[in-house]
C-alpha positions in Angstrom: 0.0 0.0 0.0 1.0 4.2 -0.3 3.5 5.1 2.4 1.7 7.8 4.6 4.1 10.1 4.6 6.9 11.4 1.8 9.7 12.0 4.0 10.3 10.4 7.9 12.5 12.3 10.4 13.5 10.2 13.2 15.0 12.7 15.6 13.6 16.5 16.7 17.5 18.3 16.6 19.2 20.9 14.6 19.9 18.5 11.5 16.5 16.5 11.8 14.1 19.8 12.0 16.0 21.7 9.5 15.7 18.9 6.7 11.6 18.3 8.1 11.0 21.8 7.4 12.9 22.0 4.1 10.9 19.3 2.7 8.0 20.5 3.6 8.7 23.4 1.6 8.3 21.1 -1.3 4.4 20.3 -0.3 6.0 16.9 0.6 4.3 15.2 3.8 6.6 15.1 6.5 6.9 13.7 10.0 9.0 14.3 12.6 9.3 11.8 15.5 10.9 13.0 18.6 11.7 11.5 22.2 14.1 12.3 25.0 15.1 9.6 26.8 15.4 11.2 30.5 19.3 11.4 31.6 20.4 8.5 34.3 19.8 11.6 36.4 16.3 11.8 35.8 17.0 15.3 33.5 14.6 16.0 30.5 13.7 18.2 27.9 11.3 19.7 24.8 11.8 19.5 20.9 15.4 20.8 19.7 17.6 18.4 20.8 21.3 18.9 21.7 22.3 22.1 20.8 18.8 23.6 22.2 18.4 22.2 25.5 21.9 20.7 26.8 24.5 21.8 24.3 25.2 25.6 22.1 22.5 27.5 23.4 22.8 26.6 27.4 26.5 26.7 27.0 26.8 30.5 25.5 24.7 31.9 27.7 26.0 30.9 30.7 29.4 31.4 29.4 28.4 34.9 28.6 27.7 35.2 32.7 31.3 34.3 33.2 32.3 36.9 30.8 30.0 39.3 32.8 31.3 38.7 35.8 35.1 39.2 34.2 33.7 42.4 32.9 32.7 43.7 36.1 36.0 43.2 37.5 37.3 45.2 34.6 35.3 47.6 35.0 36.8 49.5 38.4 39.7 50.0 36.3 37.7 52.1 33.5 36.3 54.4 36.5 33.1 52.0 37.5 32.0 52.5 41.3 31.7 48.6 42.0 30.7 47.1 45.7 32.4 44.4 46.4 32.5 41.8 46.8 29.9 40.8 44.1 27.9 38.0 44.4 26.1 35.3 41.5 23.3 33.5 42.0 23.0 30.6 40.3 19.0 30.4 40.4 18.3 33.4 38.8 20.8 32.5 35.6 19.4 29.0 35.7 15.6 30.0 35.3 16.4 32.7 33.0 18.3 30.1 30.3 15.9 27.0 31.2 12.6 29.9 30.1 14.7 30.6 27.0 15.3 27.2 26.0 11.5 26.5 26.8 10.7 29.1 24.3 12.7 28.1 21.7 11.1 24.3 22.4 7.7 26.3 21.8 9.1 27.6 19.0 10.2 24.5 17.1 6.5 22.9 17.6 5.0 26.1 16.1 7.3 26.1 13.1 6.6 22.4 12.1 3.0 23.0 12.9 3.2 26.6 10.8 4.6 24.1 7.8 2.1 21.4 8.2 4.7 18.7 9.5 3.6 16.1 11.5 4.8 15.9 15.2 5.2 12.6 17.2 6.2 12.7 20.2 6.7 8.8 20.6 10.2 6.6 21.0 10.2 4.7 17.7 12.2 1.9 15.8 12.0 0.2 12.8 9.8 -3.1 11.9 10.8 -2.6 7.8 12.5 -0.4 5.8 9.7 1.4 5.6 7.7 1.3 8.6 8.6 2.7 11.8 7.0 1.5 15.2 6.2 3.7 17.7 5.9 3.8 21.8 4.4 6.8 23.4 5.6 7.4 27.2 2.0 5.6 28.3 2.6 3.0 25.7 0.6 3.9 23.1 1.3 2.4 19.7 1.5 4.1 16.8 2.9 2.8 13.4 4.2 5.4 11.2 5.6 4.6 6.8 7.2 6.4 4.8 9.0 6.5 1.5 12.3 8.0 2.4 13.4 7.8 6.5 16.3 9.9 7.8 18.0 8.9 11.0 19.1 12.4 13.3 19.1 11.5 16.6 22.1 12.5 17.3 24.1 11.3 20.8 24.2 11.3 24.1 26.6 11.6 26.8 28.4 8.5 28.0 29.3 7.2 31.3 32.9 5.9 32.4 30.7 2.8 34.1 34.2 1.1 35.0 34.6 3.6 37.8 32.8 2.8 41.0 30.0 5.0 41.6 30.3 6.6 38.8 26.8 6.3 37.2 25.2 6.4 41.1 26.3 10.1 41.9 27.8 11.6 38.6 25.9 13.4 36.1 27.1 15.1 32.4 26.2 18.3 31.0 22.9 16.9 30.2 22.2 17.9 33.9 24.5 20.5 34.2 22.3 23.2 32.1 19.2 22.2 34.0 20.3 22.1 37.5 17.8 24.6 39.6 20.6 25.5 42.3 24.0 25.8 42.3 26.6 22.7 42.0 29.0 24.1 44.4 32.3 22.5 44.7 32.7 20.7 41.0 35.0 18.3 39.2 35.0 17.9 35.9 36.5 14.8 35.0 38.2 14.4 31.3 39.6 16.5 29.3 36.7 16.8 26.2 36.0 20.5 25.7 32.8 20.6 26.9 34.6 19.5 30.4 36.7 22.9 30.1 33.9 25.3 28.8 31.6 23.8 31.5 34.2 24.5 34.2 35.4 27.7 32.3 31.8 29.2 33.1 31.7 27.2 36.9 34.9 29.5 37.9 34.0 32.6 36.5 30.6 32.8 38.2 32.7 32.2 41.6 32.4 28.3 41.9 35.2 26.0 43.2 36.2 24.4 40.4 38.5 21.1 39.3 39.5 20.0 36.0 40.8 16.0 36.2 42.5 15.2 32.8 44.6 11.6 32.3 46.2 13.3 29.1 46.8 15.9 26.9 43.9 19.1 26.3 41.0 19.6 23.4 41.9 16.0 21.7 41.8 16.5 17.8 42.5 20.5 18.1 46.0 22.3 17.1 48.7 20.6 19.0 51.9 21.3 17.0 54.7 23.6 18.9 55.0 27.4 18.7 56.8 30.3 20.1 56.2 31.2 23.7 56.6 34.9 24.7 56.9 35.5 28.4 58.4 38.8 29.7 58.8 40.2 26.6 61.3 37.8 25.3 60.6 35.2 22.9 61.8 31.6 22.8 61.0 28.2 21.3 59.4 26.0 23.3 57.6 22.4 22.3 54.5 23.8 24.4 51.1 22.6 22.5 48.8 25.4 21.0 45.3 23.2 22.9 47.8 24.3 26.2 47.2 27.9 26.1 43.4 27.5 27.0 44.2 25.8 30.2 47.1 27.6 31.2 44.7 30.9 31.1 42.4 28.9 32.6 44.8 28.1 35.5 45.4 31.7 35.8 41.9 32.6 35.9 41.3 29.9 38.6 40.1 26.8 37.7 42.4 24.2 39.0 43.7 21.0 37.2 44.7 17.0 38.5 47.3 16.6 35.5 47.9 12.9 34.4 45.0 11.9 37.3 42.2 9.6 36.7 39.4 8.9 38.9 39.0 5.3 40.6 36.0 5.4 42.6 33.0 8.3 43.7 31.7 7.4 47.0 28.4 9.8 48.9 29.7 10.7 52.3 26.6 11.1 55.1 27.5 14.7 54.9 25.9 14.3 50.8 29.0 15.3 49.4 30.6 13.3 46.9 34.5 11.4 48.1 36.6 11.0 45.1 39.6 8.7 44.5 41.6 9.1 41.5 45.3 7.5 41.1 48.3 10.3 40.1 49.9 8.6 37.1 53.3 10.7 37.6 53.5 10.2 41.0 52.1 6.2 41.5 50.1 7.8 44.4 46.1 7.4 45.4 44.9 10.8 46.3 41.1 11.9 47.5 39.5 15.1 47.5 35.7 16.0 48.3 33.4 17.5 46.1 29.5 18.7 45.7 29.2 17.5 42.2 31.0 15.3 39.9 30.5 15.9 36.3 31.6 13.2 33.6 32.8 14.3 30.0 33.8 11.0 28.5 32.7 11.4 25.1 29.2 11.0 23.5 27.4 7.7 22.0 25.1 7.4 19.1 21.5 7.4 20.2 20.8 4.0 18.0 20.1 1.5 20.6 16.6 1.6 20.5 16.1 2.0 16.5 16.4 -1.7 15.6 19.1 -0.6 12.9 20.0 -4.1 12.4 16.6 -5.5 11.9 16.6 -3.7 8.7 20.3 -3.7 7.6 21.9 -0.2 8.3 25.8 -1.0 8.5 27.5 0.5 11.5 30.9 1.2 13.0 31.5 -1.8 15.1 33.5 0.4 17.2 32.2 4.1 17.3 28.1 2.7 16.7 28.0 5.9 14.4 26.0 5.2 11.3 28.1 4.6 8.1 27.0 7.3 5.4 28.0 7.8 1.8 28.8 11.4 0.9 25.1 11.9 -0.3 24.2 11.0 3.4 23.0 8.0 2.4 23.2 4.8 4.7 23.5 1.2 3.3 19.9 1.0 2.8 18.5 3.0 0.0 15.8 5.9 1.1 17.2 5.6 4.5 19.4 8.3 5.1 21.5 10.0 8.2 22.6 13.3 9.2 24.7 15.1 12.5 26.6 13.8 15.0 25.2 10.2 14.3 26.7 9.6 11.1 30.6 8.0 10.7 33.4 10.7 10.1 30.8 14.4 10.2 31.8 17.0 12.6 29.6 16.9 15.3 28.8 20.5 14.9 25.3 21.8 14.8 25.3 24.2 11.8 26.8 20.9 9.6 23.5 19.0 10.9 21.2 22.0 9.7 22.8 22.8 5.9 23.3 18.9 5.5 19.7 18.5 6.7 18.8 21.2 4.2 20.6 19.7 1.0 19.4 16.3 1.6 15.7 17.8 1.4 16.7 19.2 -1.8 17.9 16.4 -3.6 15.5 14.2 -2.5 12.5 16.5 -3.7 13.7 19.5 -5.7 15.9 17.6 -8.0 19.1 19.4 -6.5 22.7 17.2 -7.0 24.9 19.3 -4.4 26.1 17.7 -2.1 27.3 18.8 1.5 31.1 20.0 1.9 32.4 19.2 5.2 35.9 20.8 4.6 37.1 23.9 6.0 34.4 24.1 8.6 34.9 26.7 11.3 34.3 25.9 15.1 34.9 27.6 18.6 35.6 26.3 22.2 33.9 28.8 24.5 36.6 28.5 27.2 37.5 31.9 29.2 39.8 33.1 26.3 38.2 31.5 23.7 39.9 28.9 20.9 38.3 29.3 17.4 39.9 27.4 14.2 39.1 27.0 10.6 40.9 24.4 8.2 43.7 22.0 9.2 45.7 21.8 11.9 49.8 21.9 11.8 50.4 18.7 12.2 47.7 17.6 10.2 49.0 19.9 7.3 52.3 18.1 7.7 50.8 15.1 7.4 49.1 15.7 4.4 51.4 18.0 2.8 55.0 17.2 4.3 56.7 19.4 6.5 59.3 20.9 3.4 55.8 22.6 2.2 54.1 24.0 5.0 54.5 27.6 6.2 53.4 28.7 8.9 52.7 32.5 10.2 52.0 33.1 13.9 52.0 35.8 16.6 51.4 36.6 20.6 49.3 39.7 20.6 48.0 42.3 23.5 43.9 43.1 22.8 43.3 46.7 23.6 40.7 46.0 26.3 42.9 44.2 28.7 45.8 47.0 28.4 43.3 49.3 31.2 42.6 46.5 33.4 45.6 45.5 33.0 44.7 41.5 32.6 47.2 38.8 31.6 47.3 38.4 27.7 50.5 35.9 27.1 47.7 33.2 26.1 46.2 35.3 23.4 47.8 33.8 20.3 47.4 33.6 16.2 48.6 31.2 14.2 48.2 30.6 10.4 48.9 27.2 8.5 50.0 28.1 4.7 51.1 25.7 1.7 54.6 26.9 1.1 54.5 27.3 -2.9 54.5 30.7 -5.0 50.7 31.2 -3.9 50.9 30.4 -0.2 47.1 28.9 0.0 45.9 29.0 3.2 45.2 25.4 4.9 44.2 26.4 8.5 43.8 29.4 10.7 43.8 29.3 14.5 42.7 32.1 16.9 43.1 32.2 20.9 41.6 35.4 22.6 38.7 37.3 22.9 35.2 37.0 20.7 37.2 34.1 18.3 33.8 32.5 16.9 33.3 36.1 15.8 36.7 36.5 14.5 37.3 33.1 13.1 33.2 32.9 11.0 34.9 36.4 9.4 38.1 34.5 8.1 36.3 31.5 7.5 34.9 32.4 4.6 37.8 33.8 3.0 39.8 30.3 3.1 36.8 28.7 2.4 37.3 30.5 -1.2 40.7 29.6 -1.4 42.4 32.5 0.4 46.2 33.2 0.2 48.9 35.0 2.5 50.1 37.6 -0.2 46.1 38.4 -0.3 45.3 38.2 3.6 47.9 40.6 3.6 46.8 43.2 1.2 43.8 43.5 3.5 43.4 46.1 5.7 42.5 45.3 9.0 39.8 47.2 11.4 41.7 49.0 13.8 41.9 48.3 17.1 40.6 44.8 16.9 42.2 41.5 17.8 40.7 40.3 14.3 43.5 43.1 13.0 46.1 40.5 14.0 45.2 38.0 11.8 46.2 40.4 9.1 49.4 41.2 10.5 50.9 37.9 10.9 54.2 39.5 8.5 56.2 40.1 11.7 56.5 36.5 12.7 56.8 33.1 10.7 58.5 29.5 10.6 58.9 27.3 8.5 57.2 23.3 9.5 57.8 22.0 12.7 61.4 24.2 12.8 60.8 27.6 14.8 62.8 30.4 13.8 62.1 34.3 15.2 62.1 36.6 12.4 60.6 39.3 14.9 58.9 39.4 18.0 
């Protein structure tokens, strides 16, 4: 018999809502089926998924109270009558981003109802390639087909379940964002970046705060050596470019357990949570008591429920990720996936929505383009924020060889800390160029204030294919830290080989 519907979302986030609604541009009928699973916790949300309710949006804005509360400090040095000492109240941030997530919830159900898409609220999984079962949270069944299905459910956090206690008393930044008082004393345990931007934002609002990391900082990001200046003399140093982030960090007060890894979590009479982690440098067990515990291990598909296998949708055996082809299309044909589900995507939200949007359009406007996942620009929102765009160093080395890699790079002072006379020997440029005539530009990596704005400015220039000779022909806006990017003439090396041409 007819399918009931044109086009299946399975999965309310960024990616999934974005292709629903671009579809139903088309007058195709679509349906979106959404359910949040609540967190071990107990936490749950509305329509939006990650980014919405317990990832981007959350994130910012409470990151933009840290900066606040930075400013304010600031601010005695530019003539401000301050009383100190000032004090933040957790509750009042907390209700004020949970009612702005709840409206943008309300939002996304108005849109898809506005467009005439089909809402289901139900946990579903597949009996056939076409048909899609469906539980509602009092058990309802509903049975939903359609002719083409796509898979965006995205992922959720993960647990370290080896260590004791760990899934008893921890929670993730699923719970974080939703907490309705304060978490007090906090450890973030692992070293993904969500752990330092979560803890960036705990010490800047005035919370006691603990980063535990077994290895090395922001896993995947820039990690090739550069040249350190300190005291107004420069030097080489083998010092990774991730490092500057957590060395500010240190020096804005979060504290770090280097080369530590928890053991056991333990609840004390007292409530408060007993940690034992093991010092891998020193061969020593060490404890420490905190109010919360937060784990940032890394983020699993949400499949386990779908029934992939019952209809054939290949997997990675080891990552559970969805294996796509580059028209998003899985191993069974009209069932796609998009986002942080699918094998080898950035699991970045505004990859989700355009490849959301350009799967809609070849499926139902006859469009053949296809989504291009190179050169696509991201930020950490840590105190003194990390944006990039392109490759890495090292990854430019390995794909180019060190003999043809140039690279440009700088310390610079912004403007704004010169009157407050803040620490800026963190705040750092560095520029990845091919080394022949033209001097394309492979990567470009920005430590210091506003970088996501700085870096989505560049971004588009290298995403055009952007070179040195012309980044340097442009005039930069003066005084801006962006401006720095455009002066990176004063100092360069060449591959892995530092060498001081100015400081």
């Amino acid at each position: 018999g007819k399918n009931e519907y044109d086009l299946l979302v399975i999965g309310g986030g960024s990616g999934g809502l974005a292709c629903a609604k671009e579809a139903a541009q088309f007058g195709r009928k679509v349906a979106v089926l959404d359910y949040v699973e609540p967190s071990p916790r107990g936490t749950t949300w509305g329509l939006g998924g990650t980014c919405v309710n317990v990832g981007c949006i959350p994130k910012k804005l409470m990151h933009q109270a840290a900066l606040l509360g930075s400013a304010l400090k600031d601010a005695q040095h530019y003539g401000w009558n301050i009383s100190q000492p000032v004090h933040h109240t957790w509750s009042v941030m907390a209700q004020s981003v949970q009612n702005y997530v709840k409206s943008l919830n309300w939002g996304h159900r108005v849109q898809l109802q506005d467009k005439k898409v089909k809402y289901f609220n139900i946990r579903g999984s597949f009996s056939d390639p076409h048909t899609v079962r469906g539980l509602t949270k009092a058990g309802k069944e509903t049975i939903v087909t359609a002719d083409n299905i796509v898979i965006a459910t995205g992922g959720r956090p993960k647990y370290p379940t080896h260590i004791a206690g760990a899934l008893e008393y921890g929670i993730t930044s699923d719970d974080l964002f939703w907490l309705k008082e304060s978490p007090g004393k906090t450890l973030p345990s692992f070293i993904l970046h969500v752990s330092l931007e979560c803890a960036g934002f705990l010490t800047g609002i005035g919370l006691d705060t603990t980063v535990m990391m077994r290895s090395i900082p922001l896993r995947g990001f820039d990690q090739a050596s550069h040249i350190s200046k300190k005291n107004q003399i420069c030097f080489t140093t083998q010092q990774q470019m991730a490092s500057l982030v957590t060395e500010h960090m240190e020096s804005y007060g979060t504290k770090f357990l280097k080369r530590c890894f928890p053991t056991k979590v333990e609840k004390l009479k007292s409530n408060r949570l007993q940690v034992t982690w093991k010092n891998a440098d020193l061969n020593t067990e060490e404890t420490d008591c905190f109010d919360t515990v937060m784990w940032a291990v890394g983020r699993a598909p949400d499949t386990k429920t779908l029934s992939l296998e019952t209809v054939g949708v290949k997997t990675n055996s080891e990552t559970g990720k969805i294996i796509v082809d580059a028209s998003e299309a899985t191993s069974v044909p009209h069932i796609y996936a998009i986002g942080d589900i699918t094998e080898g995507r950035p699991e970045l939200t505004p990859t989700a929505i355009a490849a959301g949007k350009l799967l809609a359009q070849r499926l139902f406007r006859h469009s053949s383009e296809l989504m291009d996942y190179d050169s696509v620009p991201t930020t950490v929102f840590t105190p003194l924020e990390y944006g990039c765009v392109g490759l890495s160093e090292e990854a430019a080395v390995q794909r180019h060889g060190s003999d043809n890699i140039e690279v440009y790079h700088a310390y610079y002072k912004p403007l704004e800390f010169t009157v407050a006379e803040r620490d800026a020997i963190q705040c750092y440029v560095k520029m990845v160029c091919l080394r022949e005539r033209e001097q394309r530009i492979l990567g470009l990596h920005f430590i210091g204030p506003n970088a996501g704005e700085v870096i989505q400015g560049f971004a588009l220039g290298i995403k055009c294919g952007a070179t040195y000779p012309q980044l340097m022909k442009t005039v930069g806006i003066h005084p801006t830290c962006a401006e720095e990017v455009t002066k990176l003439h004063i100092t360069k090396r060449s591959g892995l080989d530092a060498t001081v041409t100015g400081c």
